[in-house]
C-alpha positions, 0 to 999 in steps of 0.5 A: 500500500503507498505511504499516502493511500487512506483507509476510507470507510462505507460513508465516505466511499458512498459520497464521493461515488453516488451509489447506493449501499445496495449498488454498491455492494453488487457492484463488489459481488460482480467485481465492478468495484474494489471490494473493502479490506479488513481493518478491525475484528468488526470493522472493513474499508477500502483503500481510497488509491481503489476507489479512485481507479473506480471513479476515474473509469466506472464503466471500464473498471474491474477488480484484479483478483478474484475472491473473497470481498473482505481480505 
């Protein structure tokens, strides 16, 4: 991970992508969008560098690995 990448949780990634929580948990099923990393026993966010990748190419944006949502 780059020394400047954030952890970024739910609500922030919601309001600078525009989806909903349902979309965007779909979008992660179907490998649209980055899925979270793990950051506590209860808590998951995503790596904003990701999240930037997804906003700079929505349509043509998909997730490198396969597997399990949260790492």
């Amino acid at each position: 991970m780059n020394s400047n990448d954030r952890i970024i949780r739910l609500n922030t990634v919601l309001a600078r992508t525009g989806l909903s929580r349902s979309t965007l948990y779909r979008k992660i099923a179907d490998g649209t969008f980055p899925a979270q990393i793990r950051i506590s026993v209860h808590g998951a966010g995503w790596r904003q560098s990701a999240v930037d990748r997804w906003i700079a190419d929505p349509v043509g944006y998909r997730e490198e690995q396969a597997g399990s949502p949260i790492q």
